[in-house]
C-alpha positions as CSV (number, residue, x, y, z in Angstrom):
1,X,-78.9,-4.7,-101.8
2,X,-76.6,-2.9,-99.6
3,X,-74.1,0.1,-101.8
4,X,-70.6,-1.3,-101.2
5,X,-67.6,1.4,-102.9
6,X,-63.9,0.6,-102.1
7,X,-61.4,3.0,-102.5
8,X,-57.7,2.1,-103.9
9,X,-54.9,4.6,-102.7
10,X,-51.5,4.3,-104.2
11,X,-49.7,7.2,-102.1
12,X,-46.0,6.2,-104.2
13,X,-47.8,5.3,-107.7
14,X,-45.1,7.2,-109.6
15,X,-42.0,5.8,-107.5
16,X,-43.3,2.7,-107.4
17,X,-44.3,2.7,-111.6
18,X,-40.2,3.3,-111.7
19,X,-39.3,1.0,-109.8
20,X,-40.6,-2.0,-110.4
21,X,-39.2,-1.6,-114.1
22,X,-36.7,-2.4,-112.5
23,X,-34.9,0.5,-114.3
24,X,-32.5,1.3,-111.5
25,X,-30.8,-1.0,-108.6
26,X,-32.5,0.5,-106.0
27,X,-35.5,-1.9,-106.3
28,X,-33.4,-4.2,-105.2
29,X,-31.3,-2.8,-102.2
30,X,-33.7,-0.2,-101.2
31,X,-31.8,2.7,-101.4
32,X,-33.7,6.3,-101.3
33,X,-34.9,6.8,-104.4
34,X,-37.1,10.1,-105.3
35,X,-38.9,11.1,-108.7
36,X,-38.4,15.0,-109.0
37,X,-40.0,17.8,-111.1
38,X,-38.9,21.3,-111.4
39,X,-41.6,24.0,-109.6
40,X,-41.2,28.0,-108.7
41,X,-37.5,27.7,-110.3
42,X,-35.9,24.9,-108.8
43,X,-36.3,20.9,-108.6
44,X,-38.4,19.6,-105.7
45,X,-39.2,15.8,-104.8
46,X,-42.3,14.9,-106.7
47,X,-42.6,11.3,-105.1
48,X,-39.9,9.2,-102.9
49,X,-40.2,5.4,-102.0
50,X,-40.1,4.4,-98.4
51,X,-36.2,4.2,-97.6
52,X,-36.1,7.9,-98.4
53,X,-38.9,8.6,-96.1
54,X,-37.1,7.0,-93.2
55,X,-34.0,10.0,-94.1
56,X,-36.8,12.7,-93.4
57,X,-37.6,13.8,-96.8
58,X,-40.7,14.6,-98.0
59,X,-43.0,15.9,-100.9
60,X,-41.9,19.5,-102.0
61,X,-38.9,19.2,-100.7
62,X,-36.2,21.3,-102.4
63,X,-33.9,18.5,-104.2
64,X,-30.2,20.2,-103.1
65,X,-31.8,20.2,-99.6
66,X,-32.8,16.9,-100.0
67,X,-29.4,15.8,-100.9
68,X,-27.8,17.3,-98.1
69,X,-30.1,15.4,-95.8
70,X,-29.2,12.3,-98.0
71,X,-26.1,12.2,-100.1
72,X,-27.1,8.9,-101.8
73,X,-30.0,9.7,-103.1
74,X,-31.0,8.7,-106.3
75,X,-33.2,10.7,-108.6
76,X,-35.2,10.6,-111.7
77,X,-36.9,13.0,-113.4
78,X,-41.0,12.9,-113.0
79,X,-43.1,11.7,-116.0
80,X,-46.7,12.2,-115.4
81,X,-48.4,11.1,-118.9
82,X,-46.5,7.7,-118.1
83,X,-48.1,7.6,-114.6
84,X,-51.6,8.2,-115.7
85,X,-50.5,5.9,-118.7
86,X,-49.8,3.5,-116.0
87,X,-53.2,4.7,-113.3
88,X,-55.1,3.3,-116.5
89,X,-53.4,0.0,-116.7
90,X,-54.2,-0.7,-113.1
91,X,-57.8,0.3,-113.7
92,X,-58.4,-2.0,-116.1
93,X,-56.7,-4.6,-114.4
94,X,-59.1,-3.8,-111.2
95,X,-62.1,-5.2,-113.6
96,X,-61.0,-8.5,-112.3
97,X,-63.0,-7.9,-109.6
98,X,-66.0,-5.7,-110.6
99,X,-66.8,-4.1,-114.0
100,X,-67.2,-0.6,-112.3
101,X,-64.2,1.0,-111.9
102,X,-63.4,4.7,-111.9
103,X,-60.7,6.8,-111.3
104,X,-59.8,8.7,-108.2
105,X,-57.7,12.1,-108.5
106,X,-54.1,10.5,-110.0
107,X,-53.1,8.1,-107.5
108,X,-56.7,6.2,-106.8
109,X,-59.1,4.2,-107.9
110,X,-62.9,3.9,-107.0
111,X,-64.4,0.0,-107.5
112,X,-68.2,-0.2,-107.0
113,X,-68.0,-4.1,-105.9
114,X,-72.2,-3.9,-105.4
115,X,-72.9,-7.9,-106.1
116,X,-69.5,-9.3,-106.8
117,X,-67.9,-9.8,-103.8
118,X,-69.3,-13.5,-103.6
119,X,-67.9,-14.4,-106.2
120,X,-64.4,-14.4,-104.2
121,X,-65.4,-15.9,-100.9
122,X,-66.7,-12.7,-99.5
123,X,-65.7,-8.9,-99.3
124,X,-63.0,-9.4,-96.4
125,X,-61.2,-12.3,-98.8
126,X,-61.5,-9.6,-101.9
127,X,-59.7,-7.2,-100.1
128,X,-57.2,-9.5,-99.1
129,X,-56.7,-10.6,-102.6
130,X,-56.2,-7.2,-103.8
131,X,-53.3,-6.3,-101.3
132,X,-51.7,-9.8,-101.9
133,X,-51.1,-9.0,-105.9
134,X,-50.5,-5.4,-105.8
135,X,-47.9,-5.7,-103.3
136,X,-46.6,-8.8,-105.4
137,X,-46.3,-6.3,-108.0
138,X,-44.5,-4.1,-106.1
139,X,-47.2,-1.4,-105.1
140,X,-47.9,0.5,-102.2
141,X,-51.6,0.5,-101.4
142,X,-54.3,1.2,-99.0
143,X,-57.6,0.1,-99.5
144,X,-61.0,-0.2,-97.3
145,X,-64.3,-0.8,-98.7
146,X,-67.6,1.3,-97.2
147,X,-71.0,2.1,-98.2
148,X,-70.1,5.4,-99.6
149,X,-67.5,6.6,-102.0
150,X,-66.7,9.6,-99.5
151,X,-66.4,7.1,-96.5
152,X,-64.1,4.8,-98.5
153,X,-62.0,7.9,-99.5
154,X,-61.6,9.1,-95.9
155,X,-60.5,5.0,-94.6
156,X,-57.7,4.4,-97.2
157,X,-56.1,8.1,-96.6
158,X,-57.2,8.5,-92.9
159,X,-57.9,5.1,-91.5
160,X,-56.0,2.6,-89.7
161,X,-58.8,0.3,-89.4
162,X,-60.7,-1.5,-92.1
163,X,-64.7,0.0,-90.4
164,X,-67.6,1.8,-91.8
165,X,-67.3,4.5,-89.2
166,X,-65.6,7.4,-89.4
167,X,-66.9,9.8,-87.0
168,X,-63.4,9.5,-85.5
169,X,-61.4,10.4,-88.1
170,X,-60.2,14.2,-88.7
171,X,-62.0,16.6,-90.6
172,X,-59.6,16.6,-93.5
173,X,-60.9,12.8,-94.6
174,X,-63.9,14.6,-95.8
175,X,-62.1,15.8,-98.8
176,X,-62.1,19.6,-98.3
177,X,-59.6,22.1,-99.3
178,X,-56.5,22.8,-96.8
179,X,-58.2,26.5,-96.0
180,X,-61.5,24.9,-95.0
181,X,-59.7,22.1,-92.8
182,X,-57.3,24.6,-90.9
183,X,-60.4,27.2,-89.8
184,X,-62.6,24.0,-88.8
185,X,-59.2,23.2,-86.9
186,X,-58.9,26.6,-85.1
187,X,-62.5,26.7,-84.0
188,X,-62.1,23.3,-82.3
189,X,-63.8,21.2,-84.8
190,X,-60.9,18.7,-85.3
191,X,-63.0,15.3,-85.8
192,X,-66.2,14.6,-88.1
193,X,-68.1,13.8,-85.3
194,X,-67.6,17.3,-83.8
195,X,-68.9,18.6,-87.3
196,X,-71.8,16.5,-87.1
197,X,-73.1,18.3,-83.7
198,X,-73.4,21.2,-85.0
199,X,-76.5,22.7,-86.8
200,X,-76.3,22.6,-90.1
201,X,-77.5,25.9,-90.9
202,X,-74.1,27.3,-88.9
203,X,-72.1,25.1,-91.0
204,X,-73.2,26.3,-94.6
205,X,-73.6,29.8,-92.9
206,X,-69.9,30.3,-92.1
207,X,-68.0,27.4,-94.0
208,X,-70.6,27.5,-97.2
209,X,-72.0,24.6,-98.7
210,X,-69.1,22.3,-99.6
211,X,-69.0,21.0,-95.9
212,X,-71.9,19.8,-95.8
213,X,-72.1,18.9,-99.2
214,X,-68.9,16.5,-98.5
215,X,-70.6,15.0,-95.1
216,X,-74.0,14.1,-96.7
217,X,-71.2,12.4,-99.2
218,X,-69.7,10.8,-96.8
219,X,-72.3,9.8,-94.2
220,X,-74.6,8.6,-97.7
221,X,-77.2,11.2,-97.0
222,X,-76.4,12.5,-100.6
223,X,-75.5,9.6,-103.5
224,X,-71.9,10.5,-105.2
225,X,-71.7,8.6,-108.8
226,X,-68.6,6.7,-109.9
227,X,-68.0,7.4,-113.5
228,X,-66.1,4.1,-115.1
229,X,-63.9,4.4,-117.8
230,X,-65.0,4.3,-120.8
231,X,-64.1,0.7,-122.9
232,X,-61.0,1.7,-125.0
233,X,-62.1,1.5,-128.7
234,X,-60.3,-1.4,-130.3
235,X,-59.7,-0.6,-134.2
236,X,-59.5,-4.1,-135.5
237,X,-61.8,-6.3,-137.9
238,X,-61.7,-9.9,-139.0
239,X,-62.9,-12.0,-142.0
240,X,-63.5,-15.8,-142.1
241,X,-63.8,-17.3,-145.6
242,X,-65.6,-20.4,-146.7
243,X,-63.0,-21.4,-149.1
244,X,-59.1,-20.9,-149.3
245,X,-58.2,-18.2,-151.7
246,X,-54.2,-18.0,-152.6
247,X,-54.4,-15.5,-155.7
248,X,-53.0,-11.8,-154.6
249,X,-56.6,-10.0,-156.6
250,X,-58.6,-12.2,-154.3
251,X,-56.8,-11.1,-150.8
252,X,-56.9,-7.6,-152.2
253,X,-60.3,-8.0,-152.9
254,X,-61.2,-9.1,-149.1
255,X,-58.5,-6.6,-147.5
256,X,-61.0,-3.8,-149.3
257,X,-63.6,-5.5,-147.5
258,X,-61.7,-5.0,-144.3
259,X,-60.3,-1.8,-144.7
260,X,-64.0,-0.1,-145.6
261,X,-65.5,-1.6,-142.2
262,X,-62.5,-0.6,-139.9
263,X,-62.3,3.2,-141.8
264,X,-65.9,2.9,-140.4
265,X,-64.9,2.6,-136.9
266,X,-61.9,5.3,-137.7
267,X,-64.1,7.6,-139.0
268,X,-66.8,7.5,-136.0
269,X,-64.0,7.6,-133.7
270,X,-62.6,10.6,-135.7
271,X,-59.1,8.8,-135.5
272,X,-56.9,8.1,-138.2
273,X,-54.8,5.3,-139.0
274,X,-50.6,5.7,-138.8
275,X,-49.7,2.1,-138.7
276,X,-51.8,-1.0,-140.1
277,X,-51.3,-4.5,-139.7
278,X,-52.8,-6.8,-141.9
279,X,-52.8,-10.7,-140.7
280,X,-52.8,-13.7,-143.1
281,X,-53.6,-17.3,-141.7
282,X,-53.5,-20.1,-143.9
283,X,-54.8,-23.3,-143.4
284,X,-51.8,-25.0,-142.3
285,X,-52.5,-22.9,-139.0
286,X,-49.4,-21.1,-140.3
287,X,-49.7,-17.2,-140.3
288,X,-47.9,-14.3,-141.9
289,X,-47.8,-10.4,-141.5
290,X,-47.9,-7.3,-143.5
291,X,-47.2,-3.8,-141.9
292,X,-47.7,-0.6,-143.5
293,X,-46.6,2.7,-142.0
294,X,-48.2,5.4,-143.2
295,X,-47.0,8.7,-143.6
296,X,-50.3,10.7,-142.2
297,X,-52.9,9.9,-140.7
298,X,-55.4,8.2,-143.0
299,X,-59.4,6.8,-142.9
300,X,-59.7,6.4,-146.9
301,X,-59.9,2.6,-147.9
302,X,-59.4,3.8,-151.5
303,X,-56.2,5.2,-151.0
304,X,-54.8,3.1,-148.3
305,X,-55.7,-0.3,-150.7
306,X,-53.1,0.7,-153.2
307,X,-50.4,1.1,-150.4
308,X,-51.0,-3.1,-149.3
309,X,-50.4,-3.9,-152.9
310,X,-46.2,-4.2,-152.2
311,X,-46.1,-6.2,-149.2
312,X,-49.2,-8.9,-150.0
313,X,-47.4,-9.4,-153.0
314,X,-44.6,-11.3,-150.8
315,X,-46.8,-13.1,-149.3
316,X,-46.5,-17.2,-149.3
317,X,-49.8,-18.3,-149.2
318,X,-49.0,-22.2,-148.9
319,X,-52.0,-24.0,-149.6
320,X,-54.7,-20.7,-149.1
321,X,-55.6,-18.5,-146.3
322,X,-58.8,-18.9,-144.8
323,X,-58.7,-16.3,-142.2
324,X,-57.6,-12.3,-142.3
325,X,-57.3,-10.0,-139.5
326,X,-56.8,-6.1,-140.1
327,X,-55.3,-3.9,-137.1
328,X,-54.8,-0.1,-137.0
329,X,-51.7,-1.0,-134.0
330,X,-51.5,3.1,-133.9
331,X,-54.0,6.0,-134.5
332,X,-54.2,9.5,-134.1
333,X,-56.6,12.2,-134.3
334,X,-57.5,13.0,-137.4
335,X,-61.0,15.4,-137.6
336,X,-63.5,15.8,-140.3
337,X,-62.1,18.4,-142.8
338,X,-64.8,21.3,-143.9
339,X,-63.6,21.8,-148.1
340,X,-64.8,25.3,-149.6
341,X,-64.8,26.2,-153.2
342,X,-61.4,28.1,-152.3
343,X,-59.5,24.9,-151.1
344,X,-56.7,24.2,-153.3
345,X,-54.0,22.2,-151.5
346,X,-54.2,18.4,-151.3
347,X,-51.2,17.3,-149.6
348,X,-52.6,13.8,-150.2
349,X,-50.4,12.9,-153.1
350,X,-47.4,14.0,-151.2
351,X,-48.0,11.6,-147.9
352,X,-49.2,8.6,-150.4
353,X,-45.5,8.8,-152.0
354,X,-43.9,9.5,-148.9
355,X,-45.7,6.5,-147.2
356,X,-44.8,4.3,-150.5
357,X,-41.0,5.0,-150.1
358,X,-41.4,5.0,-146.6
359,X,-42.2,1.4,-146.5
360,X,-39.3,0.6,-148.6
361,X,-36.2,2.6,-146.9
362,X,-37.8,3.4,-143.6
363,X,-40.2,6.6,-143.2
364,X,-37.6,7.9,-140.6
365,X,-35.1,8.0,-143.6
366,X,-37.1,10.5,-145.9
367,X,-36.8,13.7,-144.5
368,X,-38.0,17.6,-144.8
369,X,-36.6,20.7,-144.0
370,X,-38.6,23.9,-142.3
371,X,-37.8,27.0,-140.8
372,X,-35.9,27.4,-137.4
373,X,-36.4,30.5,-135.1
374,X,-32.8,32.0,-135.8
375,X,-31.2,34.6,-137.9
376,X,-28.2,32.9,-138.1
377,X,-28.0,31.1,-141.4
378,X,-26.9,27.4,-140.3
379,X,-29.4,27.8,-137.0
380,X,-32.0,29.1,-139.9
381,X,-33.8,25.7,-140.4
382,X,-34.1,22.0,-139.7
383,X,-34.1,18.6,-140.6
384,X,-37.2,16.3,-139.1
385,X,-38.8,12.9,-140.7
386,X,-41.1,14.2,-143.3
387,X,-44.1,11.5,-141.9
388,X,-44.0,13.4,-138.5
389,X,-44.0,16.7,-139.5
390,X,-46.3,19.2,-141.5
391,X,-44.7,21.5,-144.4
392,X,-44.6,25.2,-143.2
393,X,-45.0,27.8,-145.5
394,X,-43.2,30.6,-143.1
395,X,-40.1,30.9,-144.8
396,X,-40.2,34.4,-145.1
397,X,-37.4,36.8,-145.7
398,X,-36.1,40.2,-145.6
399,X,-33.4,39.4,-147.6
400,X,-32.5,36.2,-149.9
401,X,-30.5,33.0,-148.6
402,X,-28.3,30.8,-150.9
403,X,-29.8,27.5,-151.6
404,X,-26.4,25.7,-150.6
405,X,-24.7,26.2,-147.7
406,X,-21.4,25.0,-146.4
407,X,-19.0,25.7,-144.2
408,X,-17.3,29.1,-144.5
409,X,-14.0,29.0,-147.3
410,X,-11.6,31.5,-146.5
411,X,-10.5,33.6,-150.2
412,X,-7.3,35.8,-150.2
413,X,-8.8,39.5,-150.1
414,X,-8.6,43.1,-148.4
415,X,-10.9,45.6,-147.9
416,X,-14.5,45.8,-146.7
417,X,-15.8,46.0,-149.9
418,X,-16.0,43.1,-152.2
419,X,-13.3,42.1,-154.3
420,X,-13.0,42.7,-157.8
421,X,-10.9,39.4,-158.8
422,X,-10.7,36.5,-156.5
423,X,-10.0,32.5,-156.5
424,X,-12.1,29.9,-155.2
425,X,-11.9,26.1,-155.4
426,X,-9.1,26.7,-158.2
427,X,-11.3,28.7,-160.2
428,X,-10.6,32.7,-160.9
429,X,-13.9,34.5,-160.6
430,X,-14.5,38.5,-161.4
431,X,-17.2,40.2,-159.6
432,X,-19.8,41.9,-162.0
433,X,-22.4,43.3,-159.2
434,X,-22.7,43.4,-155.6
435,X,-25.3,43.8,-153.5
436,X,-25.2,44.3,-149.6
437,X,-23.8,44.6,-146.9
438,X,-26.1,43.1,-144.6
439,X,-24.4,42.6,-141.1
440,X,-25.5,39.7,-138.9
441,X,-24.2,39.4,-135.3
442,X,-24.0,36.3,-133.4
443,X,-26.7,34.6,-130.9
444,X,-24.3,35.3,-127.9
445,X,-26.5,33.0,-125.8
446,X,-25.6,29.5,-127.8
447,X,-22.3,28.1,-128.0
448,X,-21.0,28.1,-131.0
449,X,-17.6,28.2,-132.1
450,X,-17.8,29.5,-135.9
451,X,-19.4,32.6,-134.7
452,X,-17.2,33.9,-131.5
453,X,-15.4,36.1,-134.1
454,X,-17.8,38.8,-133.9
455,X,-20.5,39.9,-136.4
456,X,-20.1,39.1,-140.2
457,X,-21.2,41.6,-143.0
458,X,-22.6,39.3,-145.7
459,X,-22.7,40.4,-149.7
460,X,-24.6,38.7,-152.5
461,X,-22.3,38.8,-155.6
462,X,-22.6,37.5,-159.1
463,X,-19.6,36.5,-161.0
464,X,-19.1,37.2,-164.7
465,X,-18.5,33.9,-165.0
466,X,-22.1,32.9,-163.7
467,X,-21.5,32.1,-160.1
468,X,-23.5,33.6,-157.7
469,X,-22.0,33.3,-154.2
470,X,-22.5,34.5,-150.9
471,X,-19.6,36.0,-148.9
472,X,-19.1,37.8,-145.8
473,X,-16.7,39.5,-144.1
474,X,-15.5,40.0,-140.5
475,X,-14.6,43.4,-139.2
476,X,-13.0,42.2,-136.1
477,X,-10.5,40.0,-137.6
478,X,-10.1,41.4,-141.4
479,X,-10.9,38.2,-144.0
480,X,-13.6,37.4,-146.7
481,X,-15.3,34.1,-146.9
482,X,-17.5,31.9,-148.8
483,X,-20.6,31.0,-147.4
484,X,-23.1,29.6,-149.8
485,X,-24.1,29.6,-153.7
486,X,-27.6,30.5,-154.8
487,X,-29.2,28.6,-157.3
């Protein structure tokens, strides 16, 4: 049976992912539209849908030039882990028609349709089908089918008719590099079928061997694989049972069942688990959920099981549940840990309780604080959900910081040196030691208005009276302050 390969081209794949979100009106009027991205220093055009074409822009373009070209131009930044998110979607779509389908670069696909073309009234009738729903969806496409991938390649990007030969298309459909194509230009070589009349020993002699390499591809002299992609692994397991059960020890006796097979398929993955869904369906046909965020990402059924405990306890099981269905809806990557005979730490405890209050008040409600590359004290750390963030041990030091902070209190004193009897918040305080001063001048490059006076000379001093407060004091405009209390 004869090869047969067609190549899918989707020359505005990341314009036309935005726009048929429907996130902007221009889907609808057809205004220019481009996706940018910011290169060598500036923003330049990254992809731009056909209306902004016809205004002669183009890829690379410099966007403020682009604008004076076209004041109405709309623009969006460029998000390319959402287009190869989306390159994916289409490929598995594209198994509709053939279950060998591979990606090409990041705006094409490759479809082996060796055998399967019968199966919708012939090849000519497949490709039809294909352009009729991927311009329903709102795509740009080209695609040609041929007996190699190379051949197929050089029709969708270089063809304007759907044939098998392609001696008369340019050089450049063979997939070189721009040097290669502009030196076979200048020697007169402009077309494959020029390339193919020469020897091939002058070829590899003064182009090397990626021309020919390229035209064996192309002409099928030399097979090219297409590598499909790989089935995405699915993380869920299921559980029939012969009789209704109803009692909550008997569903947490077959959700242990559940949760050891799917930490199975975690584990060979090396993936871990960050959000489970546990589903319930009773005999009434009737079925009920229970979530469970977790705080890390987990593969241990023992300590996941206790976590379930809460929400299967609210569970109305009518008149029994003969069915359950366990779902890891997120993972993550979570490798093998090597423990030594030195390993002390087991954070474990920590993201079990986190993950147990978590599910009660919401784990973007419990919070942590770590270190923040800044010497200014307020800039000094900051505040991120504790189940999407590791504790950092880098808190490091020169000098001591109050456990409190607030914003500065002004206190009636003069001098540069600390006073010896001062008020704050109605209370009379008498300084017993001081220790300092240690000067801290501003991060001119961030706006921020409590520090435009200038730099501040901060003091540690403990009160008679037990306080032990942090103050400072600004040279440039004479006045003491409170900034914090230690512990």
């Amino acid at each position: 049976m004869r090869k047969r390969v067609v190549s899918m081209w989707f020359p505005r794949l990341p314009s036309d992912r935005v726009l048929r979100a429907g996130l902007l009106h221009t889907a609808n009027d057809n205004r220019p539209f481009a996706l940018i991205h910011h290169e060598k220093n500036t923003d330049r055009i990254y992809c731009l849908n056909d209306a902004a074409e016809t205004q002669c822009l183009h890829r690379g373009m410099v966007l403020s030039d682009a604008r004076a070209y076209c004041p109405d131009l709309q623009s969006q930044p460029a998000d390319r882990i959402a287009d190869a998110k989306f390159l994916h979607t289409l490929a598995r779509w594209s198994k509709r028609y053939c279950p060998w389908v591979g990606l090409d670069g990041t705006d094409g696909l490759m479809l082996n349709i060796t055998g399967s073309a019968h199966l919708f009234g012939g090849e000519a009738a497949m490709l039809d089908d294909m352009r009729h729903r991927l311009a329903r969806a709102g795509l740009s496409s080209h695609i040609a089918a041929a007996n190699t991938r190379g051949a197929a390649w050089a029709l969708t990007h270089y063809g304007h008719k759907a044939h098998d030969d392609i001696r008369a298309l340019p050089v450049a459909a063979l997939r070189i590099d721009a040097k290669t194509d502009t030196a076979l230009q200048r020697l007169g070589l402009r077309k494959i079928s020029d390339l193919l009349a020469l020897p091939r020993a002058t070829i590899v002699r003064r182009f090397g061997p990626d021309v020919v390499l390229r035209l064996d591809q192309a002409m099928g002299a030399q097979d090219e694989v297409i590598s499909p992609l790989g089935e995405t692994p699915h993380y869920g397991v299921r559980l029939t049972l012969p009789d209704p059960i109803g009692l909550i020890e008997d569903v947490m006796m077959a959700t242990d069942r559940l949760l050891a097979r799917l930490c199975d398929k975690l584990k060979d993955q090396e993936m871990g688990a960050r959000q489970l869904q546990l589903t319930l369906r009773r005999v009434d046909q009737g079925a009920q959920q229970v979530e469970l965020r977790l705080a890390a990402p987990m593969r241990d059924a023992a300590r996941i099981l206790p976590l379930f405990a809460r929400g299967v306890d609210t569970v109305d099981a009518g008149y029994g549940i003969d069915q359950m269905r366990l779902e890891a809806t997120q993972v993550e990557r979570l490798l093998n840990a090597q423990f030594t005979s030195t390993t002390t730490s087991n954070p474990d405890d920590l993201n079990d309780l986190i993950t147990r209050l978590g599910n009660r008040i919401g784990l973007d409600n419990i919070h942590r604080f770590l270190p923040a590359d800044s010497h200014i004290p307020e800039r000094s750390f900051q505040t991120v959900p504790a189940a999407y963030s590791t504790a950092s041990g880098s808190w490091a030091s020169l000098r001591p910081r109050p456990l409190r902070l607030f914003a500065p209190e002004p206190i009636a004193a003069g001098g540069s040196k600390p006073p010896q009897k001062f008020r704050w918040r109605r209370m009379s305080l008498t300084t017993g030691r001081a220790t300092g001063p240690e000067r801290i001048a501003p991060e001119w490059w961030l706006p921020d208005d409590n520090w435009r006076s200038g730099v501040r000379d901060y003091w540690t001093v403990d009160t008679r009276e037990g306080r032990r407060l942090w103050l400072f004091y600004t040279p440039q405009d004479p006045g003491w302050f409170v900034h914090g209390e230690f512990a």
